[in-house]
PADOPA-202544 format. One record per residue (C-alpha): residue in three letters; x, y, z. Coordinates in steps of 0.05 Angstrom, whole numbers, always signed. Layout:
PADOPA-202544
+------+--------+--------+--------+
! resn !      u !      v !      w !
+------+--------+--------+--------+
!  ALA !      X !      Y !      Z !
...
+------+--------+--------+--------+
This chain:
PADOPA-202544
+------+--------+--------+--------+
! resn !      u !      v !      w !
+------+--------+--------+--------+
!  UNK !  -5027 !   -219 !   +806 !
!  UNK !  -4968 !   -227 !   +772 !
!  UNK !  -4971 !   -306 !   +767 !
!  UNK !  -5032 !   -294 !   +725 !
!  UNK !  -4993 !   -275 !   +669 !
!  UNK !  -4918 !   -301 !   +682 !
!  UNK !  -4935 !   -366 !   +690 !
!  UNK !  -4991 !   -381 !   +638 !
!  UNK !  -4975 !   -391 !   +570 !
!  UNK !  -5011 !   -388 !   +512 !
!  UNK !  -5026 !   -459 !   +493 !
!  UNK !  -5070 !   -457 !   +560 !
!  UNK !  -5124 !   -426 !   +520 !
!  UNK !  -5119 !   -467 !   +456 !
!  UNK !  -5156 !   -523 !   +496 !
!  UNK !  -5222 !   -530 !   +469 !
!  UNK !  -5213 !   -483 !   +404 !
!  UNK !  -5234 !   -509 !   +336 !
!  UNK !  -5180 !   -509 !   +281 !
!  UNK !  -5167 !   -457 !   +234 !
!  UNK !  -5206 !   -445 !   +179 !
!  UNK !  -5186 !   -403 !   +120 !
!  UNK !  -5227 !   -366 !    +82 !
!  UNK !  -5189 !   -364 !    +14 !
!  UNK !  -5195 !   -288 !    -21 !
!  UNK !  -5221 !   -304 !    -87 !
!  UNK !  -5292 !   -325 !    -45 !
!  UNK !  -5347 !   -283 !    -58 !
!  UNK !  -5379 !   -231 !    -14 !
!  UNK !  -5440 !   -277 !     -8 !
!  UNK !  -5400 !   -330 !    +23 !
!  UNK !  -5371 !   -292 !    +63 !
!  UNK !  -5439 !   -263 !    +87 !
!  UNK !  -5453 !   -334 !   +104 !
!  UNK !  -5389 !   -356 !   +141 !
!  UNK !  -5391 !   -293 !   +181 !
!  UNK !  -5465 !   -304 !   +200 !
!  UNK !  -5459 !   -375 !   +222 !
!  UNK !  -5385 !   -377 !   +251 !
!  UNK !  -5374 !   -367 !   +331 !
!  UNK !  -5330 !   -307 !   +313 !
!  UNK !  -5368 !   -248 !   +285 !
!  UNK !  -5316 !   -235 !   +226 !
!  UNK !  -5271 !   -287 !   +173 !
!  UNK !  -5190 !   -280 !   +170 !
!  UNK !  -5183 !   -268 !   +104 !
!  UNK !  -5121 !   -313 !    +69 !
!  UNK !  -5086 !   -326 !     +1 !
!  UNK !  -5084 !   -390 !    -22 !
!  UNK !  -5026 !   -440 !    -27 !
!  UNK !  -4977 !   -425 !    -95 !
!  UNK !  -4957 !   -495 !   -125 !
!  UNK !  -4889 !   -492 !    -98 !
!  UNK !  -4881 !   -527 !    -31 !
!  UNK !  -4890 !   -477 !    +31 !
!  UNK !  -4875 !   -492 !    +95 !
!  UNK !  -4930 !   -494 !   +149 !
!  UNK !  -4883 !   -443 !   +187 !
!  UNK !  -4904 !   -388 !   +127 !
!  UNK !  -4968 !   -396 !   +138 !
!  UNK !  -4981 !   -321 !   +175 !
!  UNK !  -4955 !   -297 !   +115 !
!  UNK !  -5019 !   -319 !    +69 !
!  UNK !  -5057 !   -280 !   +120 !
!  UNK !  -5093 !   -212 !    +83 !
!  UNK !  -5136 !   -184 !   +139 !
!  UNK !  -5208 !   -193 !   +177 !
!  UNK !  -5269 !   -178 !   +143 !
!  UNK !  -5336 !   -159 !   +193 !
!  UNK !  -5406 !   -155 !   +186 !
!  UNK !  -5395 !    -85 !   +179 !
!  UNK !  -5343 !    -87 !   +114 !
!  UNK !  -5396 !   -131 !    +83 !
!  UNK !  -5450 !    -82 !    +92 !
!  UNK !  -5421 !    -24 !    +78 !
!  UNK !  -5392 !    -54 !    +11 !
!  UNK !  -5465 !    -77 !    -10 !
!  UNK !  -5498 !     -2 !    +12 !
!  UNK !  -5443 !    +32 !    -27 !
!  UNK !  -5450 !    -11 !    -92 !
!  UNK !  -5515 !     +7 !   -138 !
!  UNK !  -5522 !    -72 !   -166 !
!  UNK !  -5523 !   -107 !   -100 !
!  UNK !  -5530 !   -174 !   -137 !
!  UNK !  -5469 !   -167 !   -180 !
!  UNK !  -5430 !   -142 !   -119 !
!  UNK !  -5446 !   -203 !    -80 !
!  UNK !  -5404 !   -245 !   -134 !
!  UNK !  -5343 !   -195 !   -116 !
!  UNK !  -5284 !   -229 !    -94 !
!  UNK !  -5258 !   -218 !    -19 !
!  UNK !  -5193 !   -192 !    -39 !
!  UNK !  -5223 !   -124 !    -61 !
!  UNK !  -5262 !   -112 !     -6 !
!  UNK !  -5224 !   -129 !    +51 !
!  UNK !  -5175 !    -84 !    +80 !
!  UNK !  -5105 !   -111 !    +72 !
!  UNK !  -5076 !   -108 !   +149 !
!  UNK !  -5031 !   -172 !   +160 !
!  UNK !  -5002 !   -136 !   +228 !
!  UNK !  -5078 !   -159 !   +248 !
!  UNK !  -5045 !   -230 !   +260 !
!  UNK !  -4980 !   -255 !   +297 !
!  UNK !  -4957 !   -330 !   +299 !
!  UNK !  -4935 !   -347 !   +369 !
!  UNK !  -4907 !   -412 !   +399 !
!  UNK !  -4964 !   -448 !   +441 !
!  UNK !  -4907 !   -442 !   +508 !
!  UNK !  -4907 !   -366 !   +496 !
!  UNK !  -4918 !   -323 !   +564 !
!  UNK !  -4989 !   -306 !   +568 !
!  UNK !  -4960 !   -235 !   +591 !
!  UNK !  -4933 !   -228 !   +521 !
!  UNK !  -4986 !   -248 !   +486 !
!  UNK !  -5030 !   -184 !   +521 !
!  UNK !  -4973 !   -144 !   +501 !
!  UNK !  -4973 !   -155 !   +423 !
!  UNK !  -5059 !   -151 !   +427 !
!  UNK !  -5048 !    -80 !   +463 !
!  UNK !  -5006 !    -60 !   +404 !
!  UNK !  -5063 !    -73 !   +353 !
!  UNK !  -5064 !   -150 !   +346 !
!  UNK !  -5127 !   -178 !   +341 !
!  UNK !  -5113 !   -251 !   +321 !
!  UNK !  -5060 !   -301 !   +353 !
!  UNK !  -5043 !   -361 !   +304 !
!  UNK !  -5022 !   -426 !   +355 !
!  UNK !  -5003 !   -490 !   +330 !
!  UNK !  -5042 !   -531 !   +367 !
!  UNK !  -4999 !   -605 !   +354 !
!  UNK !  -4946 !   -579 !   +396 !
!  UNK !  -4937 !   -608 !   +464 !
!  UNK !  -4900 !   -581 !   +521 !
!  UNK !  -4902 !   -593 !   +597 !
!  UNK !  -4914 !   -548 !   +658 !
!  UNK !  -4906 !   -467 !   +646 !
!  UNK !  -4852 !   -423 !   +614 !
!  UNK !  -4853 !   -376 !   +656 !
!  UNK !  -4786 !   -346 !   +631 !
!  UNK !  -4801 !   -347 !   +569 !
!  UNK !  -4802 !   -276 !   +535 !
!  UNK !  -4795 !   -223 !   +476 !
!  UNK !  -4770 !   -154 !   +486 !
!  UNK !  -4803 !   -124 !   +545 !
!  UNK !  -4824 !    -63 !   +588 !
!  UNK !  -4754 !    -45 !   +540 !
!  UNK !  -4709 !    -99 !   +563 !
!  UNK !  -4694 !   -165 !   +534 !
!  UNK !  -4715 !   -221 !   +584 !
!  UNK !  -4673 !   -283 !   +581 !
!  UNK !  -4686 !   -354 !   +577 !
!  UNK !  -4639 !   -378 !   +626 !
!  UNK !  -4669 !   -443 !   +636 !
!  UNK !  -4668 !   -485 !   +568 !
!  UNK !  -4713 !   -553 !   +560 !
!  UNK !  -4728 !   -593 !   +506 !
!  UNK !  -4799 !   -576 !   +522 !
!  UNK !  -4799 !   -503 !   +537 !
!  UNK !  -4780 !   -471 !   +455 !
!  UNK !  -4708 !   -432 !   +467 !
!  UNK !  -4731 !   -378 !   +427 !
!  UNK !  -4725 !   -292 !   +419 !
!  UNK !  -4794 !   -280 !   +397 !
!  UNK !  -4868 !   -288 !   +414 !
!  UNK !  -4868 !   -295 !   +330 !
!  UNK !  -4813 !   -349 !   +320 !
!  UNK !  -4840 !   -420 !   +294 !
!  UNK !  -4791 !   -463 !   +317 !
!  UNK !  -4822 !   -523 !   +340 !
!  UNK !  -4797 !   -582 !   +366 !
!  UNK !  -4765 !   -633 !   +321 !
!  UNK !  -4811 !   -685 !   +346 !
!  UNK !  -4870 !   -648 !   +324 !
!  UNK !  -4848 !   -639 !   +260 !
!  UNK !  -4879 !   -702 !   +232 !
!  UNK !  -4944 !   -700 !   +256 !
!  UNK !  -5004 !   -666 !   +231 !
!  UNK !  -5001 !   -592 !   +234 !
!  UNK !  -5066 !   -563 !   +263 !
!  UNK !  -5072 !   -481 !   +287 !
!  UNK !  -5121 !   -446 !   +315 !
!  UNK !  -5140 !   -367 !   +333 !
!  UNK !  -5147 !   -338 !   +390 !
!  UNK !  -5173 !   -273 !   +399 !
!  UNK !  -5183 !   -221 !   +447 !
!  UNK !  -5239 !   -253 !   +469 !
!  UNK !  -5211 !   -315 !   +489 !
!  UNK !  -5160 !   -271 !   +532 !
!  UNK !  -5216 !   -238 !   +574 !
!  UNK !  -5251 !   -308 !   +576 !
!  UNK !  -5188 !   -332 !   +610 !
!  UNK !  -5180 !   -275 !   +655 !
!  UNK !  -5247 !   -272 !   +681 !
!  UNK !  -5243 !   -339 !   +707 !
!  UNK !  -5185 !   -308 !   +760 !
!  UNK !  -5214 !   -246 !   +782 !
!  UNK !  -5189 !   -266 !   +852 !
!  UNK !  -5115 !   -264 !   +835 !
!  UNK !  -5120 !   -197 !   +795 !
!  UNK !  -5172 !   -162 !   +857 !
!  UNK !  -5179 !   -105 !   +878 !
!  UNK !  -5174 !    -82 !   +799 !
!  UNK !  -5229 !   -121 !   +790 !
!  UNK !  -5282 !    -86 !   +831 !
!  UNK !  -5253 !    -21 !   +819 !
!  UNK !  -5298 !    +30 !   +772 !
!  UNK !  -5276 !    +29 !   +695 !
!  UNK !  -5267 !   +111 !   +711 !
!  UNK !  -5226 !   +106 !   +768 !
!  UNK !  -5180 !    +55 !   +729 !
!  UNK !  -5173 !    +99 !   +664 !
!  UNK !  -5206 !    +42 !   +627 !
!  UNK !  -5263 !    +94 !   +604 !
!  UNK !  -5247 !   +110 !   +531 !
!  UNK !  -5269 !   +183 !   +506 !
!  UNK !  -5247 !   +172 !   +437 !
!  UNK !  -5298 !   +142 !   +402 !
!  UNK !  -5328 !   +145 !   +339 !
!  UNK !  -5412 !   +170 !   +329 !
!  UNK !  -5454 !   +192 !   +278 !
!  UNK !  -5520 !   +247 !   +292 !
!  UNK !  -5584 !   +211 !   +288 !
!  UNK !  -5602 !   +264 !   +230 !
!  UNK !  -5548 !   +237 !   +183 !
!  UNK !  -5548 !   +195 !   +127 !
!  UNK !  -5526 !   +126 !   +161 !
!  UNK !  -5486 !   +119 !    +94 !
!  UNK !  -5440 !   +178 !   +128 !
!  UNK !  -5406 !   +118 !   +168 !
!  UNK !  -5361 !   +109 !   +112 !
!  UNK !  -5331 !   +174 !   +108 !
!  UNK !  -5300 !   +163 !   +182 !
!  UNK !  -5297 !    +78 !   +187 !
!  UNK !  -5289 !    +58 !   +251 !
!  UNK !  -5233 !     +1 !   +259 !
!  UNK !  -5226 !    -17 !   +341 !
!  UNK !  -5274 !    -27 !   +353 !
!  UNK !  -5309 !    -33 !   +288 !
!  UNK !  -5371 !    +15 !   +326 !
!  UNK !  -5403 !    +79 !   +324 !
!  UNK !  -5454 !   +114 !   +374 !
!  UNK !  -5514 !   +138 !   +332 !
!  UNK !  -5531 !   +203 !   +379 !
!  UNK !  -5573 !   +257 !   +379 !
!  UNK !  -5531 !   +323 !   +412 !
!  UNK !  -5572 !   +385 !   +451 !
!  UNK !  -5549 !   +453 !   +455 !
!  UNK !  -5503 !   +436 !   +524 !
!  UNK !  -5464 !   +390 !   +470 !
!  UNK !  -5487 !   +324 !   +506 !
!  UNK !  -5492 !   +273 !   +462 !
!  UNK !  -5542 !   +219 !   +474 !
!  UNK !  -5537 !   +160 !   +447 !
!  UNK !  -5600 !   +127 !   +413 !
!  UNK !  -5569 !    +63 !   +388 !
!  UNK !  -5501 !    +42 !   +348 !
!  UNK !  -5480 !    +19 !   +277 !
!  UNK !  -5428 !    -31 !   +297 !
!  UNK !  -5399 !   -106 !   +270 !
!  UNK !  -5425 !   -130 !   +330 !
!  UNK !  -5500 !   -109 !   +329 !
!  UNK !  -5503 !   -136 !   +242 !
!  UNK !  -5466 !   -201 !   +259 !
!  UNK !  -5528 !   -242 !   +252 !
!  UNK !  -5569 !   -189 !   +206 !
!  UNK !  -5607 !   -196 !   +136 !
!  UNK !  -5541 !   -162 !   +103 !
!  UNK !  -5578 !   -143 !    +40 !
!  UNK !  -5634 !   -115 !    +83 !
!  UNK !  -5578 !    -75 !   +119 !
!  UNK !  -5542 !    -50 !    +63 !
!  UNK !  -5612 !    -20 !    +32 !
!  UNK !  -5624 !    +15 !   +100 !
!  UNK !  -5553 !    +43 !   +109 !
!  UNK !  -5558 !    +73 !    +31 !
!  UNK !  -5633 !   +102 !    +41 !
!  UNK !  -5632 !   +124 !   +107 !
!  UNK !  -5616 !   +162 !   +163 !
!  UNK !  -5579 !   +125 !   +221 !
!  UNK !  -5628 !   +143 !   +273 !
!  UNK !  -5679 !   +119 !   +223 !
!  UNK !  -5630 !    +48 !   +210 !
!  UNK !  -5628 !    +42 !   +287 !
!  UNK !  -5694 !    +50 !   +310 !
!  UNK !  -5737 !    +25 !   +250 !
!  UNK !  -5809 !    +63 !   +241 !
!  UNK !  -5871 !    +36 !   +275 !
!  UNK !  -5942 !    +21 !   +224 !
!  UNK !  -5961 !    +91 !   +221 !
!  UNK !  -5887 !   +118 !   +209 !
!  UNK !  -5881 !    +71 !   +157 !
!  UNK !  -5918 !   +117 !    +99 !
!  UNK !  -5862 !   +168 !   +110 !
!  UNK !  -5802 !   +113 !    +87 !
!  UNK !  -5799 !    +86 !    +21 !
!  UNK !  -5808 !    +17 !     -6 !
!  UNK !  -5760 !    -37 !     +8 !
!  UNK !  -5752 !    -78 !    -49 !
!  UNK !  -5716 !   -143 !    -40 !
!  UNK !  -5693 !   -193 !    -93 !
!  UNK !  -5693 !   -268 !    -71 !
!  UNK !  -5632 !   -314 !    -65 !
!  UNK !  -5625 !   -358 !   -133 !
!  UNK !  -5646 !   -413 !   -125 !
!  UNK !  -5636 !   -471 !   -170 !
!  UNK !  -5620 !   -423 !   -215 !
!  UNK !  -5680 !   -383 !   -215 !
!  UNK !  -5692 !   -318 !   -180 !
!  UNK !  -5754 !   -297 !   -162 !
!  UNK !  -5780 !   -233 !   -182 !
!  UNK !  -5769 !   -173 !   -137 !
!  UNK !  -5814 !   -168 !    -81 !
!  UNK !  -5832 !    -98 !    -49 !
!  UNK !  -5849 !    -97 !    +26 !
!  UNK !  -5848 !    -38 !    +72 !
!  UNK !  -5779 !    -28 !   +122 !
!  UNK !  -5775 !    -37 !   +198 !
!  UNK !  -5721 !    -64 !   +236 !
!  UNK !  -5749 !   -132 !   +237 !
!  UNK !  -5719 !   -133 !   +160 !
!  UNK !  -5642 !   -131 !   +197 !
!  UNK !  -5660 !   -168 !   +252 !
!  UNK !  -5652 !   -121 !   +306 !
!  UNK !  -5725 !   -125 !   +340 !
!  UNK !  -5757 !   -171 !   +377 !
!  UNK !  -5823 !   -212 !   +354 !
!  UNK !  -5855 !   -177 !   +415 !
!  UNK !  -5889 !   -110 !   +424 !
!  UNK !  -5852 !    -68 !   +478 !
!  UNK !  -5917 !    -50 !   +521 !
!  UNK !  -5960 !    -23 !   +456 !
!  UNK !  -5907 !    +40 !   +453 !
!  UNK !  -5917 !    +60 !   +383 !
!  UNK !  -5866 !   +117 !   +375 !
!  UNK !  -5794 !   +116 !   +344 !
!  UNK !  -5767 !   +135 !   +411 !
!  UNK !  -5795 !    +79 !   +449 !
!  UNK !  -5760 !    +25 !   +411 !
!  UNK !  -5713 !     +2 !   +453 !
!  UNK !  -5727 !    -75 !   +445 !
!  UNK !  -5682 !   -135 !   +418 !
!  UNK !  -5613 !   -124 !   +394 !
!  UNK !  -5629 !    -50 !   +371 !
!  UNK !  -5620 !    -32 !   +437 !
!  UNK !  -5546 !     -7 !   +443 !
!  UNK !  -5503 !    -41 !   +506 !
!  UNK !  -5496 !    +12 !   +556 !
!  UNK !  -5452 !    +14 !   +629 !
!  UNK !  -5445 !    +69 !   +681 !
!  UNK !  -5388 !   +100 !   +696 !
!  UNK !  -5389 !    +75 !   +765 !
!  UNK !  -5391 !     +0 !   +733 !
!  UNK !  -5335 !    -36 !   +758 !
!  UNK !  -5289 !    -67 !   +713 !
!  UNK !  -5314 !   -153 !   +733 !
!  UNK !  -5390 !   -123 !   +716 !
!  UNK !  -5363 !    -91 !   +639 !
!  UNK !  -5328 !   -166 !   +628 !
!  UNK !  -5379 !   -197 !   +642 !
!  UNK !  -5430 !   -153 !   +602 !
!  UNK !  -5382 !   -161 !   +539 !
!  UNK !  -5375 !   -225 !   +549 !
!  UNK !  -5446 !   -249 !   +561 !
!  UNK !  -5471 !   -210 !   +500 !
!  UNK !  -5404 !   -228 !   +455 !
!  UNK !  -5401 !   -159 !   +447 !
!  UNK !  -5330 !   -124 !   +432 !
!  UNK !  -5349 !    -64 !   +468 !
!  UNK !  -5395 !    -33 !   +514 !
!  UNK !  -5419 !    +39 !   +516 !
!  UNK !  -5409 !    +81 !   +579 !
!  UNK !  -5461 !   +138 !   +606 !
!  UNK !  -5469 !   +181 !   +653 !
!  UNK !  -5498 !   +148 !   +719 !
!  UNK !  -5573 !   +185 !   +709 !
!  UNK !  -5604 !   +129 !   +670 !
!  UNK !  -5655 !   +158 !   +631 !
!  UNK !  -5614 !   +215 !   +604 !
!  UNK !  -5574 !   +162 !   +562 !
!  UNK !  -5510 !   +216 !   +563 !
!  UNK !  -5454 !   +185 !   +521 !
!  UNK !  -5394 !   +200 !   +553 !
!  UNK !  -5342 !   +140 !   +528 !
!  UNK !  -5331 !    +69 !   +501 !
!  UNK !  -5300 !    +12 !   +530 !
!  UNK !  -5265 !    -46 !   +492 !
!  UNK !  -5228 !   -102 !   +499 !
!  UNK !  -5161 !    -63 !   +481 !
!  UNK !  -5191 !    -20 !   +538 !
!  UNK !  -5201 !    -75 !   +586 !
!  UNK !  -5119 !   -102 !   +573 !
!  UNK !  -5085 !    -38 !   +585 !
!  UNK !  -5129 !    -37 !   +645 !
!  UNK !  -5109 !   -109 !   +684 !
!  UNK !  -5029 !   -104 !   +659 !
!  UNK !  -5016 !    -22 !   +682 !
!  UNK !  -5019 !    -44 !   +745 !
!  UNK !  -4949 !    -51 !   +769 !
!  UNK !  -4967 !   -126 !   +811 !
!  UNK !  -4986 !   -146 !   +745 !
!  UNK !  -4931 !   -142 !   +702 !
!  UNK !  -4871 !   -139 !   +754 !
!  UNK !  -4825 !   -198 !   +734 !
!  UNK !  -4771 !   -220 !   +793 !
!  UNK !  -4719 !   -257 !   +767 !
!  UNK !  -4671 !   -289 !   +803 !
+------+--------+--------+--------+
């Protein structure tokens, strides 16, 4: 298990990724709502832009601000009374500064490393993708498990370096174009899926019986005003459980307000909901005859060619986010029999072993999964998992991360 890590380094996952694009932080929310909604990667790193002195390509993590979500952009727009004027906001003063979000590591960085720094809160890894080496560096290493590891074999391929954040490159690559890309914590679970056979029996163990079950989550009653969110954001993952609890203190869940779930949403349509009301309500929707108990939902065209149309009022479902499907669910008419399309939160067992939860993530490109207990139609929330979840997980074992060195 160990080889998984020790000798795969980080430029093994760089193959195929698009470059980098920044997303300056003078843009305006609606751009942003439209880079988020047709990018591969459900949120935008947020940067500042170049000053007119010279800066070298090795500053570049420093520009970086922070990632704004689906989530940020709604909330922003339910929260702001002129939803047209707050579309024309800049970035900068919505997203949340974090630039620990993002680490620059050298491309022959230890793969091992890499799931270190991402299980200490990174979400984004910045490679520069011109660089070139050959074979592994598989002794390559920060500070870890507490001990310095040394780099006792030098090579003017391998970077001699102290740190997974160090840029220095090769001279030879100095001169060419300098391309990066991100990786995120998807692409890390992408990779290790594809050698479940070197990390078994983890693999087919239960997410409980690994500890990989995460009780700490963040919900919301069904009763509440979905606008509550903000007064307890949710960060990692950017998710929370919309439940409704019984006397016992059970809570079942009944859907989720999460980045994932509004990543390809009517945003404005969201942000109305959130603001007017109640998340089991912004969840589930309301049927035809529901619909007389919710107000109107009055939506304002785009401009277009410089002309808006007037406002035009139409009546709210979930079909105005996005979350239902086109087809009735068996002529169910009632709130509770909804369960259709993407409203439908992503649920496990607790018995689900940890290869079925990958997969499930990574099949939906969700960046978490819900765990309940195993009686399916009680719907019992009991936990969350994640991919922070999922990396503590595969490196606690001690065959993972046991380094020999000679």
């Amino acid at each position: 298990m160990a080889a998984v890590f020790l000798h795969h380094v980080v430029g093994d996952l760089t193959v195929g990724k698009p470059d980098l694009r920044e997303f300056w932080e003078g843009e305006t929310v609606e751009a942003a709502m439209g880079e988020i909604g047709e990018g591969s990667e459900r949120a935008v790193t947020v940067w500042r832009k170049r000053g007119e002195e010279v800066v070298r390509e090795r500053e570049r993590a420093a520009r970086f601000v922070g990632i704004l979500n689906s989530l940020d952009v709604v909330a922003f727009l339910a929260r702001e009374g002129d939803r047209e004027k707050a579309m024309g906001t800049p970035v900068r003063e919505i997203v949340r500064h974090n630039p620990s979000l993002l680490k620059e590591v050298d491309p022959a960085a230890r793969l091992i490393d890499a799931l270190e720094m991402m299980k200490q809160g990174v979400q984004r890894l910045l490679v520069r993708k011109s660089v070139t080496w050959k074979g592994v560096s598989k002794r390559f290493s920060i500070l870890y498990n507490g001990k310095w590891l040394k780099n006792s074999e030098s090579s003017p391929t391998i970077l001699p370096t102290n740190s997974c954040e160090s840029t220095n490159f090769p001279s030879s690559s100095l001169s060419k174009e300098n391309k990066y890309c991100c990786l995120s914590r998807e692409d890390v679970i992408r990779f290790v899926i594809g050698c479940l056979g070197a990390l078994a029996p983890i693999p087919l163990s239960s997410i409980s019986s690994l500890a990989t079950l995460n009780t700490n989550y963040y919900y919301i009653e069904a009763s509440s005003p979905a606008l509550e969110i903000l007064n307890n954001f949710p960060e990692n993952p950017c998710a929370a459980a919309v439940v409704e609890t019984s006397a016992d203190g059970t809570r079942k869940i009944i859907g989720e307000i999460s980045a994932y779930k509004l990543w390809k949403c009517d945003y404005v349509a969201a942000a109305w909901a959130m603001a007017n009301l109640s998340a089991g309500q912004f969840v589930m929707g309301s049927e035809d005859e529901d619909q007389d108990s919710l107000p109107d939902f009055i939506l304002t065209s785009q401009l277009e060619n410089g002309i808006a149309e007037s406002p035009r009022h139409k009546r709210f479902s979930s079909r105005s986010i996005g979350f239902l499907s086109q087809q009735p669910l068996g002529g169910l008419r009632s709130m509770r029999s909804m369960y259709r399309g993407r409203s439908a939160p992503l649920t496990c067992r607790k018995t689900s072993s940890l290869a079925a939860v990958m997969a499930q993530m990574l099949s939906h490109r969700a960046t978490h999964v819900w765990v309940t207990e195993v009686e399916p139609e009680e719907n019992i929330l009991v936990g969350i998992v994640s991919y922070n979840d999922i990396l503590h997980a595969i490196t606690k074992n001690p065959a993972t991360v046991s380094t020999v060195m000679p």
